[in-house]
VEXDREN-936206 format. One record per residue (C-alpha): x, y, z; residue in three letters; chain. Coordinates in steps of 0.5 Angstrom, whole numbers. Each point is the difference from the previous one (the first is absolute). Example, Ala and Ser with C-alpha at 12.3 -4.5 7.8 and 13.67 -1.06 7.14 Angstrom:
BEGIN
+-------+-------+-------+------+-------+
|     x |     y |     z | rest | kette |
+-------+-------+-------+------+-------+
|    25 |    -9 |    16 |  Ala |     A |
|     2 |     7 |    -2 |  Ser |     A |
+-------+-------+-------+------+-------+
//
This chain:
BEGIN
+-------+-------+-------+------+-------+
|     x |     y |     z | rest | kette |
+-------+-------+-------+------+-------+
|   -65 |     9 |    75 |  Unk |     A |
|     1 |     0 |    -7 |  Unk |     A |
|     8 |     1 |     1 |  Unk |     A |
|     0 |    -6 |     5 |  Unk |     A |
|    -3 |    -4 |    -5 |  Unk |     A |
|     5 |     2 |    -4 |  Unk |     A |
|     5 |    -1 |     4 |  Unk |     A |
|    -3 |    -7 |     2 |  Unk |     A |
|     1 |    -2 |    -9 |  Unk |     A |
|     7 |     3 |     1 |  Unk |     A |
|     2 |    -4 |     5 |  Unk |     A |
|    -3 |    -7 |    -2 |  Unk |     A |
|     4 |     2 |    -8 |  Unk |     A |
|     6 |     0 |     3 |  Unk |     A |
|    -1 |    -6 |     6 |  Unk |     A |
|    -2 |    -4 |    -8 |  Unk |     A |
|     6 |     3 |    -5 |  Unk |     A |
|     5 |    -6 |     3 |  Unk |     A |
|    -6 |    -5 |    -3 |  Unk |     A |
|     0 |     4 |    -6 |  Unk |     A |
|     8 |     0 |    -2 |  Unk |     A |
|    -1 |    -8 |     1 |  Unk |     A |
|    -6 |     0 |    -5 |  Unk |     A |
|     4 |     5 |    -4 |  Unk |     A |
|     7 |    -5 |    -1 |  Unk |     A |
|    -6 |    -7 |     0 |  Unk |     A |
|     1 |     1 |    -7 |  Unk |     A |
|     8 |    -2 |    -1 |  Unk |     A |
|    -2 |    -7 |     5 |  Unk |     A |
|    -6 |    -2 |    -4 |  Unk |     A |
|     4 |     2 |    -6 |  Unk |     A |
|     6 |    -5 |     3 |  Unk |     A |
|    -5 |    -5 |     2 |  Unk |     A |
|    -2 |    -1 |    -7 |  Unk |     A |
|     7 |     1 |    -3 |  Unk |     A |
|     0 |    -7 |     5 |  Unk |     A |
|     7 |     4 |     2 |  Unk |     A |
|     1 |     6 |     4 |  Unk |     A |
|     5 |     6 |    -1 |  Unk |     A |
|     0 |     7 |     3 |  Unk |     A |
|    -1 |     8 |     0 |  Unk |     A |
|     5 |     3 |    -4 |  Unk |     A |
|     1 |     7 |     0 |  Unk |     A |
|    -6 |     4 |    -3 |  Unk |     A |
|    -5 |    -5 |     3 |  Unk |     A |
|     2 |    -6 |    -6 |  Unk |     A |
|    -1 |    -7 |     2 |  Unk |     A |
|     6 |    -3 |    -2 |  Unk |     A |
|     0 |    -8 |    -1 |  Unk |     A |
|     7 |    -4 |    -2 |  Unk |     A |
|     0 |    -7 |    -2 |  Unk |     A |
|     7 |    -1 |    -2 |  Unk |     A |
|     1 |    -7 |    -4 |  Unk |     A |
|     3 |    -4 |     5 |  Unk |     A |
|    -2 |    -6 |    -3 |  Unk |     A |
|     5 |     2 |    -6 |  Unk |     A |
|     7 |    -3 |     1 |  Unk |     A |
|     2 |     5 |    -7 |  Unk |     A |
|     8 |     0 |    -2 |  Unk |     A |
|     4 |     5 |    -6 |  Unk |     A |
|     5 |    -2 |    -2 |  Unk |     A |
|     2 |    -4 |     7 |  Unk |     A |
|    -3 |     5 |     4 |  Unk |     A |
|    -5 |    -2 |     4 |  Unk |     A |
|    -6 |     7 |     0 |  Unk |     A |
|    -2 |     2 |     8 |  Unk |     A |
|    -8 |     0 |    -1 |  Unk |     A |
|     1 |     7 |     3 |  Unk |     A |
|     4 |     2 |    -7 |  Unk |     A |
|    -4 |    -1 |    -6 |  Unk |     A |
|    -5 |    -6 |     3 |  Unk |     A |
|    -6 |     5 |     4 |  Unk |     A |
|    -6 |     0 |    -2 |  Unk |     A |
|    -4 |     7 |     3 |  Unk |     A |
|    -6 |     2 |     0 |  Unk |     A |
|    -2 |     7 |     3 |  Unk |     A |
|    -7 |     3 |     2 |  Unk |     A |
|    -3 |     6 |     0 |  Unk |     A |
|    -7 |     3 |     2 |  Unk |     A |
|    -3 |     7 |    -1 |  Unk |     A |
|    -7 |     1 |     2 |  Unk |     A |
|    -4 |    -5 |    -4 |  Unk |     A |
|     5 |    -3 |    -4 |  Unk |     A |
|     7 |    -3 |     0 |  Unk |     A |
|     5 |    -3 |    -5 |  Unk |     A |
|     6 |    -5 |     1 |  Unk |     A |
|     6 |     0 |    -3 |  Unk |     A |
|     5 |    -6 |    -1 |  Unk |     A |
|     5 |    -4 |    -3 |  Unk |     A |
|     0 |    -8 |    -1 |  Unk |     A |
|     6 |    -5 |    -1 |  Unk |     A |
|    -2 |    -5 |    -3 |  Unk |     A |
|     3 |    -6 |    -3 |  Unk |     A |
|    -2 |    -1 |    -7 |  Unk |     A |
|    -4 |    -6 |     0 |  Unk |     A |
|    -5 |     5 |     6 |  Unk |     A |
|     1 |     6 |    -5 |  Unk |     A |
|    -7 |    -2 |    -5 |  Unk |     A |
|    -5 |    -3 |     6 |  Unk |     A |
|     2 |     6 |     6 |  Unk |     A |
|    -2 |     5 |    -7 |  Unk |     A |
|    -6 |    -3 |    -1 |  Unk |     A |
|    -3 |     1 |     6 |  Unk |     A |
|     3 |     6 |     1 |  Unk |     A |
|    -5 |     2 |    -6 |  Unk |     A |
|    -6 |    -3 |     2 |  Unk |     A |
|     1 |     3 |     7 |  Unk |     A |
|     0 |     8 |    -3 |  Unk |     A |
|     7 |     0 |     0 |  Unk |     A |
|     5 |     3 |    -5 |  Unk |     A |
|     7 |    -3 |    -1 |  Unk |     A |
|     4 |     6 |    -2 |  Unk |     A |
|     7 |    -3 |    -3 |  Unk |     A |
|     3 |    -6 |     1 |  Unk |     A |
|     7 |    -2 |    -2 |  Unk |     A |
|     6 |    -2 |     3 |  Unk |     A |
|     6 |     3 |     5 |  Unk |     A |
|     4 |    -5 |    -1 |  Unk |     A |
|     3 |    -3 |    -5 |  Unk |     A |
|     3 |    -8 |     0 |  Unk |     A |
|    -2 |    -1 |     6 |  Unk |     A |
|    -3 |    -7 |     3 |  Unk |     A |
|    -5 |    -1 |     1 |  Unk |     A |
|    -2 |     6 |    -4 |  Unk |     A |
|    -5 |     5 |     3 |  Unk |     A |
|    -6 |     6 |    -3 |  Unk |     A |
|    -2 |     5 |     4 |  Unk |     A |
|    -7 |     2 |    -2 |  Unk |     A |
|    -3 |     7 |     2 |  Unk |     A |
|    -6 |     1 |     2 |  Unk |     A |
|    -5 |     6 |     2 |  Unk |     A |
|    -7 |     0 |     2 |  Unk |     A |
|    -6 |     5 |     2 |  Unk |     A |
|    -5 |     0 |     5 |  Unk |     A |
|    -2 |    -4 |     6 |  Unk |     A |
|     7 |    -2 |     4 |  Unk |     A |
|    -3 |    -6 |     2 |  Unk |     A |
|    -3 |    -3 |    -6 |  Unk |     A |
|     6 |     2 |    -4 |  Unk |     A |
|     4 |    -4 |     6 |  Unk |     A |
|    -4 |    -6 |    -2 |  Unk |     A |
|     0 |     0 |    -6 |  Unk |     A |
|     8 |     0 |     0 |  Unk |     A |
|    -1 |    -7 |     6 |  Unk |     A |
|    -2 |    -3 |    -5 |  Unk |     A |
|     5 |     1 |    -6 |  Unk |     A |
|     5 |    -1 |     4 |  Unk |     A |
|    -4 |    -6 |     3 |  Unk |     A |
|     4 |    -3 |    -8 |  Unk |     A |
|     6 |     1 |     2 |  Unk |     A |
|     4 |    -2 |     6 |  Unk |     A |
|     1 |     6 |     3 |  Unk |     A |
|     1 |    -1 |     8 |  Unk |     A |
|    -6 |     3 |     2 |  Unk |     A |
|     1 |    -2 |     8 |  Unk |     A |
|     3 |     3 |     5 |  Unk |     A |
|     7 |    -3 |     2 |  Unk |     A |
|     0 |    -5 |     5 |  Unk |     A |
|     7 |     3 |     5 |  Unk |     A |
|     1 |     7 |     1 |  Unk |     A |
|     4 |     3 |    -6 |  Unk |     A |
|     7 |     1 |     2 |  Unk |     A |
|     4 |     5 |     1 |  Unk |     A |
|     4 |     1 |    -7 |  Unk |     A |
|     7 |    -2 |    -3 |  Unk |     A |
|     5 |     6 |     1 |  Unk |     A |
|     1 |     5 |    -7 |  Unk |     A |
|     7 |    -3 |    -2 |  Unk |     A |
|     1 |     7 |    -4 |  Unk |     A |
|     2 |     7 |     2 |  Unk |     A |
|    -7 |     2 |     0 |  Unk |     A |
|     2 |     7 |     3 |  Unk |     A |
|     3 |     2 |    -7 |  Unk |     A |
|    -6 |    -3 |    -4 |  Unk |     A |
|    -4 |     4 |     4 |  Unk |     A |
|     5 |     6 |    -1 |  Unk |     A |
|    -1 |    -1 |    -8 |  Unk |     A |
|    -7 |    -1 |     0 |  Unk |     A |
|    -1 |     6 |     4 |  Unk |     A |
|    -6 |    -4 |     4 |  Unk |     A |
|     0 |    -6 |     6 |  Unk |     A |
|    -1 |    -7 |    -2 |  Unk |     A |
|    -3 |    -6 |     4 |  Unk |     A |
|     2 |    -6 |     2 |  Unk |     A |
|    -5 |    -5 |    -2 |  Unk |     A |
|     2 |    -7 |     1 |  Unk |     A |
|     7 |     0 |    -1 |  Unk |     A |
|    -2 |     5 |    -6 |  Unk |     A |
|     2 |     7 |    -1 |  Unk |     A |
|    -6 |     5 |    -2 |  Unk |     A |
|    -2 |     6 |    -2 |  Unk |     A |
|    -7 |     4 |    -2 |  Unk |     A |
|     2 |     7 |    -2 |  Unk |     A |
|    -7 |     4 |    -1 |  Unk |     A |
|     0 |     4 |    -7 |  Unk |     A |
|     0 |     8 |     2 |  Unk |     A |
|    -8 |     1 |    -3 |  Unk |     A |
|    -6 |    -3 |     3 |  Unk |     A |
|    -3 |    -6 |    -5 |  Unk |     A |
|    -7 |    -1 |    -1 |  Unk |     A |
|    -4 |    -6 |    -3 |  Unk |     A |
|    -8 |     3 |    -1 |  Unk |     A |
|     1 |     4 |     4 |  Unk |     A |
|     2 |    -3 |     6 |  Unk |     A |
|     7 |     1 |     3 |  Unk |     A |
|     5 |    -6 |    -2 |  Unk |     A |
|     6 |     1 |     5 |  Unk |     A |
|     6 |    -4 |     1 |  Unk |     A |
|    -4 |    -5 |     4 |  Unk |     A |
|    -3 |    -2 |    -6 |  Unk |     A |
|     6 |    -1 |    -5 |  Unk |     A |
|     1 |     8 |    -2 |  Unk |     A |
|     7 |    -1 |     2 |  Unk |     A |
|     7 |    -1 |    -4 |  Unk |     A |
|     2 |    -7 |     5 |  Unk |     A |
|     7 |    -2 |     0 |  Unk |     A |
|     1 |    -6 |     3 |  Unk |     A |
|     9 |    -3 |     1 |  Unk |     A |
|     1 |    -7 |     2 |  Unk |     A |
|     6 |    -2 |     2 |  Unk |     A |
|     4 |    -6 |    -4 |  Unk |     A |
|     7 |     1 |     4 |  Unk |     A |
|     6 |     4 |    -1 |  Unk |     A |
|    -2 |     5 |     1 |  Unk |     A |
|    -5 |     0 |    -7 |  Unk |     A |
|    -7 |    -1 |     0 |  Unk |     A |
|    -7 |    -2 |    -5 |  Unk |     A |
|    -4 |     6 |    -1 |  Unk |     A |
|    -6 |     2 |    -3 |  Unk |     A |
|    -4 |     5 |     0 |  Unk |     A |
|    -8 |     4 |    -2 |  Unk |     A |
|     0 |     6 |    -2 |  Unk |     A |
|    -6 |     5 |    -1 |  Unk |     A |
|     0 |     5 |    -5 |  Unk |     A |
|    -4 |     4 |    -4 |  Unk |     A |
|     0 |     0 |    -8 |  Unk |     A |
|     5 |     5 |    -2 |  Unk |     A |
|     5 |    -4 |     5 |  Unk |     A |
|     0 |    -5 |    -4 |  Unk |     A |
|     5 |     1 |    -6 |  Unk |     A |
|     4 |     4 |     5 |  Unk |     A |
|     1 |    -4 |     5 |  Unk |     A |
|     1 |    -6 |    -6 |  Unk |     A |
|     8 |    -1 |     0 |  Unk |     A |
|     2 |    -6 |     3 |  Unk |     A |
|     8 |     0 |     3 |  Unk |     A |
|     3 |    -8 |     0 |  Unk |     A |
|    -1 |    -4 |     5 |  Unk |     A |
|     7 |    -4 |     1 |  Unk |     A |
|    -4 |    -7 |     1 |  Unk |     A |
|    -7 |     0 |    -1 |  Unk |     A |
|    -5 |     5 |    -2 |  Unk |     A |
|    -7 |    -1 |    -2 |  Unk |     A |
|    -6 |     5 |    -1 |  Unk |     A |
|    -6 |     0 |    -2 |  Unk |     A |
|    -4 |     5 |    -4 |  Unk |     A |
|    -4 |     3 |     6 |  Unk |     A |
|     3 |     3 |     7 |  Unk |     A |
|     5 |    -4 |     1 |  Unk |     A |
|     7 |    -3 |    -1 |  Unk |     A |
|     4 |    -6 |     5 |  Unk |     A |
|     8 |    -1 |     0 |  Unk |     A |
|     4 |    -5 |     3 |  Unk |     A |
|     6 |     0 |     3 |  Unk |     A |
|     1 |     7 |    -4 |  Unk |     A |
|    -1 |     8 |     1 |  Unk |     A |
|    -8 |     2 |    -1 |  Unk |     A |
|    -2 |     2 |    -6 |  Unk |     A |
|    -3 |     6 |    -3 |  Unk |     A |
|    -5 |    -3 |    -4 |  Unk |     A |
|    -8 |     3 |     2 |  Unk |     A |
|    -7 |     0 |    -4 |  Unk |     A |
|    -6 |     1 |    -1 |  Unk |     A |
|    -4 |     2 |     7 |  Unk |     A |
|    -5 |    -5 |     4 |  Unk |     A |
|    -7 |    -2 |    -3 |  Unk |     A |
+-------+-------+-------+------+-------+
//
């Protein structure tokens, strides 16, 4: 009698476990609803939303910047158990740069760095760090409505995307030197190269997915040549040695963090301190 009932209870958990993995991602869907923007599953169970800047027409030296170059915003969402942390990167224009921060504080969220990746470009752009712990969906809400002081497009495209523009570079030789796989995102070619060691923040693991990897991102300017920027993770004693710059023939310009961006000229070497 009492292994019948038994197996009766097993029977009925198993007829319920599709409703529990519903229950189990509902998280990202009301994370994505009070975003006001919807993203997806990255590896790892991250939530991962990108909020390009489309709405900025940004030229360097009379290149015009793809958004997928050096103009996406992202923001990434994690959960284990009863907490969660959000991860992300805000470009912003310099007059959004005060009231979006404002609103991030009041919303309990940290701004980790803000500083440029680009130098002389028009509109000129910040890109602002962010990171928050606790309740996915709250922390969502709380970045709605900071970015309800920029303008951030928040709302889904109205066509379908379409298909991206050809790589007009030898991708198989960039991809042979890197020793890693780009991506064509939008006509831009891109790469996410993990760090060999896991990275975690309170705890909680911090994947690629949530901006822990070294990003490279080439965009093509003809003949062969290409704007290239790029984010790279490092950890303190990186710093100093990976801190010799190679001349870019054209432009180069580099900040005081992870970054470094040429134009029209070979990538730099140029690395500094890891993400917040």
């Amino acid at each position: 009698m009492w292994l019948h009932v038994r197996q009766l209870a097993l029977v009925a958990l198993l007829a319920g476990a599709p409703s529990l993995a519903v229950a189990a991602d509902d998280w990202q869907a009301q994370v994505g609803e009070a975003l006001g923007k919807t993203g997806a599953t990255a590896a790892g169970g991250i939530y991962r939303v990108g909020l390009p800047r489309t709405d900025l027409k940004v030229t360097l030296d009379g290149v015009e910047l793809k958004a997928g170059f050096a103009l996406g915003s992202w923001l990434a969402f994690e959960k284990m158990g009863d907490s969660g942390m959000v991860m992300g990167d805000l470009v912003l224009t310099m007059d959004e740069v005060s009231p979006v921060m404002k609103k991030l504080v009041e919303g309990g969220i940290e701004v980790t760095a803000l500083h440029n990746h680009l130098l002389r470009n028009q509109p000129f752009t910040m890109y602002m760090h962010i990171l928050g712990h606790g309740d996915p969906v709250k922390l969502a809400a709380a970045l709605h409505t900071a970015l309800g002081e920029s303008k951030t497009p928040l709302a889904a495209a109205s066509t379908p995307a379409a298909a991206p523009p050809p790589i007009d570079l030898d991708t198989a030789a960039i991809d042979q030197a890197l020793g890693a796989k780009g991506t064509n995102n939008g006509g831009v070619y891109q790469f996410g190269i993990p760090r060999a060691e896991p990275i975690k923040d309170s705890g909680m693991d911090v994947p690629a997915a949530m901006g822990s990897a070294n990003a490279i991102n080439f965009q093509p300017t003809g003949g062969g040549k290409a704007a290239i920027t790029g984010d790279f993770v490092l950890v303190a004693k990186e710093v100093y040695p990976g801190s010799r710059l190679q001349r870019c023939t054209i432009i180069c310009s580099t900040t005081s963090r992870t970054s470094s961006s040429c134009i029209s000229g070979p990538m730099t070497t140029q690395r500094s301190s890891p993400k917040g």
